[in-house]
N, C-alpha and C positions, 0 to 999 in steps of 0.2 A: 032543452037538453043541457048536463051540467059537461064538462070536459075544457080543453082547449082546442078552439077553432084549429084546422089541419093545419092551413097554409100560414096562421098566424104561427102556430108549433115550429113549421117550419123553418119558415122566415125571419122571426126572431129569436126562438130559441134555439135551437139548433146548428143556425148558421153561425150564433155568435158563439158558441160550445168550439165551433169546426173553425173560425177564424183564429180564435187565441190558442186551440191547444196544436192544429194540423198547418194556421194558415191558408185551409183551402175553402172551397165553398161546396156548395151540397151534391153536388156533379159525384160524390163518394159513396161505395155499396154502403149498405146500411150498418154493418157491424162497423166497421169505421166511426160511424154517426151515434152507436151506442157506446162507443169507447170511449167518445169525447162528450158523449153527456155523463157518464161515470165522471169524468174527471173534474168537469164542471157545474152538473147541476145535482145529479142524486148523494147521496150520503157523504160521507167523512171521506176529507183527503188524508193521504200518512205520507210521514216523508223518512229519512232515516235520520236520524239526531246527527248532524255538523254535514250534511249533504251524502245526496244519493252514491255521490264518487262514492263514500267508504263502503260500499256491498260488493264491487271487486276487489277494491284492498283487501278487507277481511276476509275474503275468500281465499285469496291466495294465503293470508298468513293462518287461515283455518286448516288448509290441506298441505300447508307446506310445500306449494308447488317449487319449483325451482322458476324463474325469471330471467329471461333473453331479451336484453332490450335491443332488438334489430328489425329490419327488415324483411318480411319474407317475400323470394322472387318468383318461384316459381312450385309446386306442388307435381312429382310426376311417380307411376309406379316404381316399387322396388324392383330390383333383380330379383330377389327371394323372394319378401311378402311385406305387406304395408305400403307405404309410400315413402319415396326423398321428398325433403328440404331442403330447398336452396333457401339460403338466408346473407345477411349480411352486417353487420356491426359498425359503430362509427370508427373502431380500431383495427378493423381486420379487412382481408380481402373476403371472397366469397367462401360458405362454408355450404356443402353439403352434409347430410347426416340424416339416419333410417328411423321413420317411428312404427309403431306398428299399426295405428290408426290416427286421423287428423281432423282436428275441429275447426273451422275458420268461426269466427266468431267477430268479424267488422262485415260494414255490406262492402257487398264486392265492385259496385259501380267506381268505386276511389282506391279501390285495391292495389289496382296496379299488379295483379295475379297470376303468372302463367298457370293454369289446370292440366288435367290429361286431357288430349285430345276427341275422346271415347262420350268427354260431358258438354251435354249442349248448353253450355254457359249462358246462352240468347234466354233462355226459357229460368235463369235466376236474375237477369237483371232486369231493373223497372226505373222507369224516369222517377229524378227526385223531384223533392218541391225546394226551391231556391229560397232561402229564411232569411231577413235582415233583422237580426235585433240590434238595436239603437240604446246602447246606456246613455244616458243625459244626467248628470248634477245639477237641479236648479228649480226653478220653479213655473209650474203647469200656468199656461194662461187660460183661464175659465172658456168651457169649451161656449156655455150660454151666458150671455153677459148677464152681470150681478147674481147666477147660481154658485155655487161651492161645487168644485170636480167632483168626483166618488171617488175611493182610490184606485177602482178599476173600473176602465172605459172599455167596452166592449162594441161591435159590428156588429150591422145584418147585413141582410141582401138590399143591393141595391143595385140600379140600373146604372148609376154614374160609377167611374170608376173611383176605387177607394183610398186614401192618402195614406191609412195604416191600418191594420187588424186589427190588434187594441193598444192601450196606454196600461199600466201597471206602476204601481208604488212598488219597491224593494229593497227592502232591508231597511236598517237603519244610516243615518247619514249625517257625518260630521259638519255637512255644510247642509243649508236648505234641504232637500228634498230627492232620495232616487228614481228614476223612473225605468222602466222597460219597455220600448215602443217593437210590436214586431211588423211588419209590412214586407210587400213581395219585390219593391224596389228602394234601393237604395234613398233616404232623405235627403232632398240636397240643402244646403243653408240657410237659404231663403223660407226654408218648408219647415225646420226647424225653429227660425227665429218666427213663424206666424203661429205656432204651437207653443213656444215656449215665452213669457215674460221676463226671463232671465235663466241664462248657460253658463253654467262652470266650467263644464267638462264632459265631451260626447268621447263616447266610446263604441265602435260598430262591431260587433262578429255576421262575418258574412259567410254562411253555407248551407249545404244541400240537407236537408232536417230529417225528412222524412219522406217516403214512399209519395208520389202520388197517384193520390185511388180514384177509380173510375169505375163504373156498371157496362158490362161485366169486367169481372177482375177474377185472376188467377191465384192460386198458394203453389207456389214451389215444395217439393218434398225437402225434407231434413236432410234424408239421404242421397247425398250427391252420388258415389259409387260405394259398395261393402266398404266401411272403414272410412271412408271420408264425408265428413257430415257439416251442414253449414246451419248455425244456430239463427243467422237473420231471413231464416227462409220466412220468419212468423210476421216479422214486418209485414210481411208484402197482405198479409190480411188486417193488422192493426199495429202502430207504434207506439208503446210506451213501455217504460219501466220493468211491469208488472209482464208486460207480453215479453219481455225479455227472456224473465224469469221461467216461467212456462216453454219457452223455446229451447232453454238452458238444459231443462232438468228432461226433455223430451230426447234431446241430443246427447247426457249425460247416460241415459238408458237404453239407447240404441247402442251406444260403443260401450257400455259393459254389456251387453247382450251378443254384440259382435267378439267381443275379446275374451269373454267365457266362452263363448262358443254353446248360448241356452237360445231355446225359442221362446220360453216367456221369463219374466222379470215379474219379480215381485216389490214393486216400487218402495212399500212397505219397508222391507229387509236393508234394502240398498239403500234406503233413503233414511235409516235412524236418527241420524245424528241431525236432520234438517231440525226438529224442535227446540232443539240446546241452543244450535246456532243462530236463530231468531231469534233468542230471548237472550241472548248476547250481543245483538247489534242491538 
């Protein structure tokens, strides 16, 4: 019979998909498992030309939003209609002020967010997965002696536990060589100098990445109460870029659906100007 063996599919391919793009291992619902093989092994990747950051820049300078650079503490009904804002500024004390509807758009586990009491908060938060990416300057010591590295070294499953997810080339570099190691514990020095044959310069970001996903797994609604809607509900079924997106523009048509006060929405209509504005970024 022609195909790939199940448990081979799984074991190597799949889990090395789920280690470099989630960090986790195959313990994940299956859509998860098809998101990280989109991203890794079927068709063309895209990225946005000088980094993904400019798809919110350009949004705001697309719509002209206005920009608060603050704090938000707490979310509670209006007296009227909508919700207050508590917020706060690095120059001011606390401000409150009335919107008529409200998007949260960060996950809420780092919030730091009072809600209305009326929302069961329990049922939007999901344990993260802890990410260490490791920048290194310098150069890779051969992982098999007398081979040549790849530029990217990728996991599978394995019974021992694992020293990192993958190794990654990136970018260009003034001196030797960039790398990006991701792993679920910190490298200590000793782990770095048996991986590396010479270090420039490490650099660590250390934080909570993405959702982790388990069988069975839940999706939170968009809609938190009438008017308050929270865009990282999508995570909690897959995380990247592209599910952002789609979480974005579902939230965008709930609160003009709410704020016109229509039962249906013609995504169509409302949505004209999304082709101009892709072919501008």
């Amino acid at each position: 019979s022609s195909g790939i063996n199940a448990e081979y599919g799984q074991n190597e391919l799949v889990a090395a998909t789920l280690h470099t793009n989630y960090n986790q291992d195959l313990g994940v619902n299956g859509f998860v498992g098809f998101v990280s093989l989109a991203g890794g092994l079927v068709g063309s990747l895209w990225r946005v030309d000088g980094g993904n950051f400019l798809l919110p820049a350009r949004l705001v300078e697309h719509t002209k939003a206005e920009v608060i650079s603050s704090t938000v503490k707490s979310i509670s009904p209006s007296s009227s209609s909508g919700y207050t804002l508590t917020y706060s500024t690095s120059d001011a004390e606390d401000i409150t002020e009335d919107f008529d509807a409200v998007i949260i758009a960060t996950p809420l586990h780092n919030a730091e967010l009072d809600l209305p009491d009326d929302i069961d908060q329990e049922s939007y938060l999901k344990p993260f997965q802890r990410t260490l990416a490791t920048f290194v300057n310098g150069i890779l010591a051969p992982l098999v002696p007398g081979e040549k590295n790849p530029s990217d070294i990728l996991t599978v499953t394995s019974k021992d536990k694992l020293l990192f997810s993958s190794i990654g080339m990136k970018g260009e570099a003034d001196k030797d060589f960039n790398y990006k190691i991701f792993s679920k514990e910190q490298l200590t020095e000793a782990q770095l100098n048996k991986l590396f044959s010479k270090i420039n310069d490490v650099k660590v970001v250390d934080w909570l990445a993405y959702p982790k996903y388990s069988v069975p797994d839940s999706v939170p609604n968009f809609e938190m109460a009438p008017g308050l809607y929270y865009v990282n509900a999508i995570e909690s079924a897959a995380s990247a870029i592209e599910m952002s997106c789609i979480g974005s523009k579902n939230v965008a048509l709930l609160a003009y659906q709410y704020l016109e006060k229509v039962d249906n929405v013609d995504s169509g209509k409302v949505c004209r100007d999304v082709r101009n504005f892709r072919e501008e970024l």
